[in-house]
N, C-alpha and C positions, 0 to 999 in steps of 0.2 A: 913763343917757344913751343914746338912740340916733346909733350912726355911721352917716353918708351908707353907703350901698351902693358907692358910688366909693372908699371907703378899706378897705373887706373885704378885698379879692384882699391890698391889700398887707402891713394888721397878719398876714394869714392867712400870707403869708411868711417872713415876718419872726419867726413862732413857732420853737420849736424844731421836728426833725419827728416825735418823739415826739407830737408834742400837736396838729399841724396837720396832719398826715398829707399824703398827695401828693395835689396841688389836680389834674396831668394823667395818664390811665392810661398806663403804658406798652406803646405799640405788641406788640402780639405778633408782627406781620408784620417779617421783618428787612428792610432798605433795602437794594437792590443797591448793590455796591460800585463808586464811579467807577474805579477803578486796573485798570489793564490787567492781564490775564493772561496768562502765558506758556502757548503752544498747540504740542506738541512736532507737530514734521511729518510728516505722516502717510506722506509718498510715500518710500519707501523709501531707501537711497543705493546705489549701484550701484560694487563696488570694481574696478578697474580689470582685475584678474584677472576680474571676471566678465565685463566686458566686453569683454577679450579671449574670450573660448571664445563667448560671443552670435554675435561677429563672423566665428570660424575655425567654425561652426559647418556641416557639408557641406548640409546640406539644412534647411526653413522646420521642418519635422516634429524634428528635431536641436534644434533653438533652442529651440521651443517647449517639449519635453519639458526642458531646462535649464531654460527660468524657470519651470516648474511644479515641478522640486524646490525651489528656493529658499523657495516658502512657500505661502498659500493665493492662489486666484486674484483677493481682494480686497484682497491687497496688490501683487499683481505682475500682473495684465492690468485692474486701476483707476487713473486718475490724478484724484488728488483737487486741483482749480483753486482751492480755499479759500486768498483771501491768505495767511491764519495759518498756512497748510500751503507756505508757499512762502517762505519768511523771504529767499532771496534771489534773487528770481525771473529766467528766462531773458530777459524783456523788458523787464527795468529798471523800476525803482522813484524816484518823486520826489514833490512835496507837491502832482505834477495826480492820482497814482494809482500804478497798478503794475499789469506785464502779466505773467500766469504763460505760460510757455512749455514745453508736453510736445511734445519731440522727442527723438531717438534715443539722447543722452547721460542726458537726464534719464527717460525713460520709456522701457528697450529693449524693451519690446515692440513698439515701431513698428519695430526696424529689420529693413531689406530692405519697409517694405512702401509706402514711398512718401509718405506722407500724415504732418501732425503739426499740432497746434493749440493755440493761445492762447485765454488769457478775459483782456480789458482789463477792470481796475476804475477806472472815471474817477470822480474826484473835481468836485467841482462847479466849472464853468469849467478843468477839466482837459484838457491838450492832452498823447497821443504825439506829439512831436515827430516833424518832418519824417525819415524813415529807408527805405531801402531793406531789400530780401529780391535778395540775389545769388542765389539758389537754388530761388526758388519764386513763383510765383502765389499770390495770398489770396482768400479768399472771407470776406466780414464779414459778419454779423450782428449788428445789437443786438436784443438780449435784455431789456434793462432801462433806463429813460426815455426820452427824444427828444429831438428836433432836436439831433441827432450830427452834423458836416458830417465829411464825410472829401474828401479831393482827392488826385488824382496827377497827374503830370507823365511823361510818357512818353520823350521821347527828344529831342534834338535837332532832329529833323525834324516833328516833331509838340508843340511847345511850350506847346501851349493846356492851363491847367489846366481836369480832367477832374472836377464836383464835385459828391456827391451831401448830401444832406439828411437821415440817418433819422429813421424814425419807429419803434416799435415793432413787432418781427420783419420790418423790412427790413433787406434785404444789398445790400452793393458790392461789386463787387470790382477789384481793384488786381495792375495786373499783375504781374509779375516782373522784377524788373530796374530800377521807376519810383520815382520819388521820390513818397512818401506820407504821408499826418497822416491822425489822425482829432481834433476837437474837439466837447469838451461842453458845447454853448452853452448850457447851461442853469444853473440854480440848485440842483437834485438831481442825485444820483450818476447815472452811466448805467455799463451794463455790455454789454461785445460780446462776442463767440466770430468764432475768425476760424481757418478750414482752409487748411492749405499743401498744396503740388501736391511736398514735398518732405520727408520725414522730419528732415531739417537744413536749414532754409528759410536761416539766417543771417540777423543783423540789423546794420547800419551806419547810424547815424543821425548825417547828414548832417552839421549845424551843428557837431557837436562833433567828429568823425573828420575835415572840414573843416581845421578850426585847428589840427589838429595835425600838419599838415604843416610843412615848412619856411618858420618866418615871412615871410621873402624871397619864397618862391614863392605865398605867401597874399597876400602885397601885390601881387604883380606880378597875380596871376590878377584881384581884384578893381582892378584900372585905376589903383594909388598914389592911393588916397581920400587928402583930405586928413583930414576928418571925416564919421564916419559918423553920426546918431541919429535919430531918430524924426520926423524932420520933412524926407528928403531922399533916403528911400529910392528913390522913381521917379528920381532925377537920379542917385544913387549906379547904378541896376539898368541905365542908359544908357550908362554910363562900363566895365562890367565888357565885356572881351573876348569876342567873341563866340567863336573857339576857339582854335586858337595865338597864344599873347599874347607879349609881348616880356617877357623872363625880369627876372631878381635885378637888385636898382638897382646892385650893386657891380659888376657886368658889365657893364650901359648905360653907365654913368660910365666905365670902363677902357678902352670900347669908342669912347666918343664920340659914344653912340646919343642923342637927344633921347626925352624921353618927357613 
């Protein structure tokens, strides 16, 4: 009797495999593994002892010759910006990205020389939140995708937000002192490098060092909203004080202040 060709594959299964031997070869190339790896960090730790004698050091010649005993100069005048080399990075970490930040704690080579610098890795429709640098001017560049928008806000007297577009190896820059974001309006990662005018530039981002003031004075600063949500913000941004506002409702009330 001949069997249809449609029932081969499976009587051929169905043998033992002594006698049907293997119907696929096995791959000799192995499959990379999806599971994360742990990546030990590369950038060195710096113990507080050493950072004392960086810092009591008489002269730039003094300093330099200490971190050149500590090891070779590609561990100690390199700072390696690899996320996995930065497991808790100076510029915060969330599910838009993470920004590594070499400044004078994390990298003393920088200190006494002025200058220190970030690489943002934005994730797709990744936003650095709104944040300030109390201590430095920034100069940005993206390095990797586009249409980056970044915007600042400058002062009181000058309230127009200020807002650029990038494209590939364009810079903005953001003053010192302004309130700033950059977002990645795109659907691919983007990656920037961003220079301070400050070996410890400092980072306060806004929204969140915001609320964590004294509830009372959060309520009173934003105008005693009734309800805030995504359909009322122009009427809510109306309502906030434009500078000394009338303080805590338990002192209005005690006072006999309307508000």
């Amino acid at each position: 009797m001949t069997l249809p060709i449609t029932l081969l594959p499976l009587l051929l299964a169905l043998l033992p495999p002594t006698i049907a031997g293997p119907i696929f070869t096995t791959p000799t190339t192995a499959v990379p593994s999806t599971t994360p790896t742990s990546v030990p960090a590369s950038n060195p730790s710096v113990s507080p002892d050493l950072m004392n004698q960086l810092q009591l050091a008489a002269t730039s010649e003094d300093r330099f010759a200490l971190l050149s005993q500590q090891g070779p100069a590609d561990t100690w005048f390199k700072y390696d910006f690899t996320p996995d080399a930065n497991p808790n990075p100076g510029g915060g970490k969330g599910l838009g990205g993470q920004g590594d930040l070499a400044n004078r704690k994390t990298f003393p080579a920088l200190i006494n020389l002025g200058v220190a610098m970030s690489a943002g890795f934005m994730n797709p429709c990744g936003m650095n939140k709104p944040h300030i640098h109390p201590r430095a001017s920034e100069f940005l560049t993206l390095v990797s995708g586009t249409n980056v928008h970044t915007g600042f806000i400058l002062e009181n007297g000058f309230t127009d937000q200020q807002s650029t577009t990038l494209s590939l190896y364009q810079g903005a820059i953001l003053p010192q002192g302004s309130i700033h974001y950059e977002f990645n309006d795109n659907c691919e990662p983007a990656v920037f490098v961003a220079a301070f005018s400050n070996e410890d530039p400092g980072l306060s981002t806004i929204g969140k060092n915001f609320f964590n003031l004294d509830p009372d004075i959060v309520d009173a600063d934003l105008g005693f909203p009734d309800v805030l949500d995504g359909t009322n913000f122009a009427q809510f941004e109306q309502a906030i004080p434009k500078s000394f506002a009338l303080g805590a409702k338990s002192c209005l009330d005690r006072c006999g202040i309307k508000y």
